[in-house]
C-alpha positions in Angstrom: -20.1 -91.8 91.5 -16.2 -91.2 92.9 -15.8 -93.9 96.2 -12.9 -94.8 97.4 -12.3 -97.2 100.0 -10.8 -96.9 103.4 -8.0 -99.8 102.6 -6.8 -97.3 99.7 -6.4 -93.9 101.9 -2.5 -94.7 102.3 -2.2 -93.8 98.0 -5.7 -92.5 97.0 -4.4 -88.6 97.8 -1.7 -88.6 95.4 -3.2 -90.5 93.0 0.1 -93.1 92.6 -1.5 -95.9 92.6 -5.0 -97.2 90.1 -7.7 -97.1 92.5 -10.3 -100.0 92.9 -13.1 -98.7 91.1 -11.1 -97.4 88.1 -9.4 -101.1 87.8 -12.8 -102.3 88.2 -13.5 -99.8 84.9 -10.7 -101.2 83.1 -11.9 -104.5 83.5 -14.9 -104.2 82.2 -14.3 -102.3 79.4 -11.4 -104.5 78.4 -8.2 -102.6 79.5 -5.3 -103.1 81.2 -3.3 -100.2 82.1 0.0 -100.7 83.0 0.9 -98.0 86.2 3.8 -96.4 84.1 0.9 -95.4 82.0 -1.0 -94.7 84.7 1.7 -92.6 86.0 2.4 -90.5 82.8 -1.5 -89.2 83.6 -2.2 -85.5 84.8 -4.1 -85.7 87.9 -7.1 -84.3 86.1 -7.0 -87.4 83.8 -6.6 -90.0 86.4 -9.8 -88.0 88.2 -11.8 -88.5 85.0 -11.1 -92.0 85.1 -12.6 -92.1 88.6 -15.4 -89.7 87.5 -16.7 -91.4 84.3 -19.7 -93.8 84.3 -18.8 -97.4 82.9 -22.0 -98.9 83.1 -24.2 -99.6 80.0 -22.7 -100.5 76.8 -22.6 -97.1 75.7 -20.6 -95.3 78.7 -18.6 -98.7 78.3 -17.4 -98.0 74.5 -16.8 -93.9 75.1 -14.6 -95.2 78.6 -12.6 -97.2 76.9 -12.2 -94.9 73.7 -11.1 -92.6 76.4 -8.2 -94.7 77.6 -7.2 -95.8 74.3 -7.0 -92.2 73.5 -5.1 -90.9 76.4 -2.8 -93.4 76.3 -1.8 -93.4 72.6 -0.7 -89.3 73.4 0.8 -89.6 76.6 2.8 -92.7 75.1 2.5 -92.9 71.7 1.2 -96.8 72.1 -1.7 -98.2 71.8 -3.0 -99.4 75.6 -2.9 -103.4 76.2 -6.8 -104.8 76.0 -8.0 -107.4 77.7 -11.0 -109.7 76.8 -14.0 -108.9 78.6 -15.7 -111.5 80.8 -19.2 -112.3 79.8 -19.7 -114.0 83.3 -17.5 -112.1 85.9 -16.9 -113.9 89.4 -17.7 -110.6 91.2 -21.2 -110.0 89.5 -21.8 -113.8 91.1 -22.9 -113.1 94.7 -23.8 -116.9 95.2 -20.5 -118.5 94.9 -17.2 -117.2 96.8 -14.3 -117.7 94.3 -11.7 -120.2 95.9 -8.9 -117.4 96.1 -10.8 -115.4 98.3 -11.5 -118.7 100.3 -7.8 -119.7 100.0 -7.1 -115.9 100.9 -9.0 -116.2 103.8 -8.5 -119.4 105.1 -4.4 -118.4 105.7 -5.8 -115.8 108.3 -8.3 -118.0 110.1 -11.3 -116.3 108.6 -14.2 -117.8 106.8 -16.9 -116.1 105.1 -19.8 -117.2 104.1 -22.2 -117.2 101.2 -24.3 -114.8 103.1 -21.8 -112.5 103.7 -20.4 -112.5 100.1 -24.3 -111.9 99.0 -24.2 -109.1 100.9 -20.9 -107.0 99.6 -21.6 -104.8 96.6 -20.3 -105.4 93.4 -17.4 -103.6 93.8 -16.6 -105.0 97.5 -16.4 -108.7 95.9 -14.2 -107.5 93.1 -11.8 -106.0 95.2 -11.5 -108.8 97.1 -11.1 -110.7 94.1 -8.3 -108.7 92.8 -6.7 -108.3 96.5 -6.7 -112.3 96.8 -4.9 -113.0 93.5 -1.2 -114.5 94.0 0.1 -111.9 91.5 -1.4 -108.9 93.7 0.7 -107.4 96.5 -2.0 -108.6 99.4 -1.7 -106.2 102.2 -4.6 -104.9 102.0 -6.6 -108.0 101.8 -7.3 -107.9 106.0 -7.8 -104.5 105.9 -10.6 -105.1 103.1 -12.2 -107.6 104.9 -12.5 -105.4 108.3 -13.7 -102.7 105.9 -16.6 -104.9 104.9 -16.6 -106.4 107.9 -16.1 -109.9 107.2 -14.4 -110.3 109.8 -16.0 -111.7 113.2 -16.5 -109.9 116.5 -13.2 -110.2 118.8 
C-alpha cells in the first residue's frame, strides 16, 4: 500500500524528496540511499519504491536487490548498506525514545505512552527519523498535529 502523509504534501508531487515509507523500506532492508541517488531515479522507479511490499523476509531480500540493482546502473556504484536493526525503537510501542521526548519537550508538548501505543508503525518511525538532530525538523510539529499528539487549544 502507497500512503503518504499530510506533513510530506509540500515534496511528495514531484517526487524530490525520499518519502517516509520508502525511508522506512530502506531501513529495514538495510539501505541507505543517498538523495543524489535518489534523484538520478525516473519517476517510475522512485514509484516502485513506494509500491513494493517490504514485509516478510522474502519481499525484504527482492526490495533490497531492487535498490542495489537500480542503483549500480543509474550510477555505476554499489548503494551504501546499513545494518539492520534486530529490535527497532519504532516496532516498540511501550517505550517513547528520548529524542522524540527531547523533540517534544522544546515545544511544550508531552506525549504519553498511550498515545505512542497508539501511532502505527510507521507514525512512530517518522517521528523518530523527524526528531533526530541530523534531520532538518520542520516537519516534526506538523507530524505531531497529523497524529494528533498534540492537545486541544
Amino acid at each position: 500500500m502507497t500512503y503518504f502523509f499530510e506533513f510530506e504534501a509540500d515534496f511528495v508531487d514531484s517526487w524530490r524528496c525520499i518519502p517516509m515509507q520508502v525511508r522506512y523500506k530502506l531501513d529495514t532492508c538495510g539501505i541507505k540511499l543517498k538523495l543524489a541517488e535518489w534523484n538520478q531515479m525516473n519517476q517510475e522507479s522512485r514509484q516502485n519504491l513506494a509500491i513494493l511490499p517490504c514485509d516478510t523476509d522474502g519481499q525484504i531480500h527482492d526490495y533490497r536487490h531492487y535498490i542495489q540493482e537500480l542503483v549500480l546502473q543509474l550510477t555505476g556504484k554499489p548503494v551504501a548498506e546499513l545494518p539492520i536493526e534486530t529490535h527497532p525503537a519504532w516496532m516498540d510501542n511501550t517505550a517513547i525514545p528520548s529524542s522524540i521526548h527531547e523533540k517534544a519537550q522544546e515545544i511544550g508538548v508531552i506525549i504519553t505512552t498511550e498515545a505512542w501505543a497508539s501511532l502505527t508503525i510507521l507514525q512512530r518511525f517518522a517521528l523518530i527519523k523527524l526528531s533526530r538532530p541530523s534531520h532538518e525538523n520542520k516537519n516534526f510539529l506538523p507530524a505531531l498535529q497529523e497524529f494528533k499528539l498534540l492537545p486541544k487549544s
